[in-house]
N, C-alpha and C positions, 0 to 999 in steps of 0.2 A: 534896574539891576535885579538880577533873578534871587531869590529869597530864600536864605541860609537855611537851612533844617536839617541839620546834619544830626541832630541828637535821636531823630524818630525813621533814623535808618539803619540800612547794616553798615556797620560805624568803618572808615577805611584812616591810613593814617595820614593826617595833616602834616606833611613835610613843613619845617621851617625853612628859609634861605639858607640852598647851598650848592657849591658846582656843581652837584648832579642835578638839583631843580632846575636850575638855569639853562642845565644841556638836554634837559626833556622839555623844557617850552620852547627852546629853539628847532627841533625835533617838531614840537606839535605844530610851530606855525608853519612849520617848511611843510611837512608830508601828513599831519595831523587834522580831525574836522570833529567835526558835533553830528554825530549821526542824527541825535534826537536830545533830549533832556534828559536821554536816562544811559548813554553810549557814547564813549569816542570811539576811532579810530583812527589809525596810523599805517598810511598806505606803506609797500615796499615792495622791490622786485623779487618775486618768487623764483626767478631765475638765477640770481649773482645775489643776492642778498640773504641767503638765510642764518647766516652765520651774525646777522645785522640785526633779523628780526627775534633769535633768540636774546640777543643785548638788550634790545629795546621792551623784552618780556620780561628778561628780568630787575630793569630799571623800572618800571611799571610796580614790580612786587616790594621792591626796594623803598623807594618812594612813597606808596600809598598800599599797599596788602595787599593788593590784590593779583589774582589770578587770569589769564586772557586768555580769548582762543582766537584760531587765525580763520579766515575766510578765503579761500584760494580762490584763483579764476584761472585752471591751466590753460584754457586757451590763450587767453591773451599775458602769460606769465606776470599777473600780478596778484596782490595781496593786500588783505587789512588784518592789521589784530586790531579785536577787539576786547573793552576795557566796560564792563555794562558795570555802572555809578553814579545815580543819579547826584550822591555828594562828591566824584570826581569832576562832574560835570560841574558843579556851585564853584570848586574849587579853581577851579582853568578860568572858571568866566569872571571869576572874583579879582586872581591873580591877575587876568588881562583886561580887569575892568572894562568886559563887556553887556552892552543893558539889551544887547539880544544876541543868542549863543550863533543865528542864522548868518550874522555879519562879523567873523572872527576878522574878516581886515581890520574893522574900526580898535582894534586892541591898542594898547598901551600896556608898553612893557613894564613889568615892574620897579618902580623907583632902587631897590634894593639889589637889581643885577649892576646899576652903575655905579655902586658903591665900594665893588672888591673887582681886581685887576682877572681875580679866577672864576667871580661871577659872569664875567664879561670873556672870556675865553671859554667858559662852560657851554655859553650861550651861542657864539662862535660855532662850536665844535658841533654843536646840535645841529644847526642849519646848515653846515658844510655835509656831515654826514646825510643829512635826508634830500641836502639836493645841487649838493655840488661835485666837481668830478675835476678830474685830474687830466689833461690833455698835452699832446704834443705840436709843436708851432715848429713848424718847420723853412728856413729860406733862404736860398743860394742870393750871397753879395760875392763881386769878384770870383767867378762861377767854384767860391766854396758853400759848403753846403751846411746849414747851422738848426742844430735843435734845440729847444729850448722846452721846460716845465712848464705850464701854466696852469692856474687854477680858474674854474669860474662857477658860479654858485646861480641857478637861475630861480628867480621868483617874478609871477606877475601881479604882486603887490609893490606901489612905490613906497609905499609904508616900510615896507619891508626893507627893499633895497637900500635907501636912504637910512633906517637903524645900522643895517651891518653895515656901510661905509663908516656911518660916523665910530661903532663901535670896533673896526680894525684902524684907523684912524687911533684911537685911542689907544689902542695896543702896540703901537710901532708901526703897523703898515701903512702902505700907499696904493689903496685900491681904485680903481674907476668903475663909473657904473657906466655899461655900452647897451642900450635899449631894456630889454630886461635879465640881466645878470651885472653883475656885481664880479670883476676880474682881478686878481694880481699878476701883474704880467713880466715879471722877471725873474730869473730861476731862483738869485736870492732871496727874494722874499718866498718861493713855493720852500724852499728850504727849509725858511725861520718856520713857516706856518707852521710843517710838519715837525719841528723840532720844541717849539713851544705851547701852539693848541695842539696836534696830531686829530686823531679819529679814531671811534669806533667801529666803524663800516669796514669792513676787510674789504670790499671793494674797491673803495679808494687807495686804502693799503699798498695794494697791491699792484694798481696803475699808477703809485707814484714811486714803486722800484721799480717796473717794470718800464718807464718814462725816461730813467737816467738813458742823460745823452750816452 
């Protein structure tokens, strides 16, 4: 495990358990990385997302004090902000009980998000926002023609996968995992989602009114 020193740094602040922690480490493991030991970042689309990556700049300030700056790459319309902490970095690898910041899959989630029903929808809300989307299914039975909502969340961690099943599972839903994404596939449930977790991604937002059949 990497070695606390947080007293002989520029001091940042140490979040206790709360639904906003819970929806920034959901966040970090979806679109989040360890640049180095002294940096995360937190990719996003520079194109449909800014209004995403100003939330996630100010969760970041909210959270731990600090200040970030973004990293554009117009060509290929993407982004990192960046978070330089060498004690935000102790704190992520601590929180996910990592003993090398280079393998964030091996994480284990904190005992203390499955402890409250809003720690567990915090955390939900995190990884739907940094990598799930809102889509339409569409298909003629008895040549009518039927559309439906769907959600699907992709990660190529089974680690991953396998958490959010079991933690939408816990919250009422009935998700399936189909190779690597994690799906709710009936408009009911796109419904409850957005009605009880929702998002902060105006992207998503925005594809699940613009979705209604």
């Amino acid at each position: 495990m990497i070695k606390n020193n947080y007293s002989r740094r520029k001091a940042i602040n140490l979040p206790l358990p709360s639904e906003k922690l819970a929806e920034f480490i959901g966040i970090f493991l979806g679109d989040g990385s360890f640049r180095n030991k002294y940096q995360i970042a937190v990719s996003y689309n520079h194109k449909n997302e800014i209004e995403y990556a100003d939330y996630i700049e100010n969760l970041i300030a909210y959270l731990f004090g600090l200040k970030t700056k973004r990293l554009i790459r117009e060509k290929y319309g993407s982004a990192d902000i960046i978070a330089n902490s060498s004690n935000l970095v102790d704190f992520l690898s601590d929180e996910l009980m990592l003993a090398d910041i280079k393998k964030k899959d091996k994480f284990i989630l904190p005992k203390w998000v499955w402890k409250s029903d809003k720690y567990k929808m915090g955390f939900i809300r995190g990884l739907f926002d940094a990598e799930g989307c809102v889509y339409r299914h569409t298909y003629i039975s008895n040549k009518k023609v039927y559309t439906y909502k769907k959600i699907a969340i992709t990660n190529y961690s089974s680690r991953v996968l396998v958490l959010l099943k079991n933690l939408l599972l816990e919250t009422g839903f009935h998700p399936a995992i189909y190779h690597n994404r994690v799906h709710l596939y009936t408009q009911q449930e796109v419904n409850s989602f957005f009605g009880l977790i929702g998002t902060n991604n105006n992207k998503n937002r925005l594809r699940f009114e613009k979705s209604l059949p």
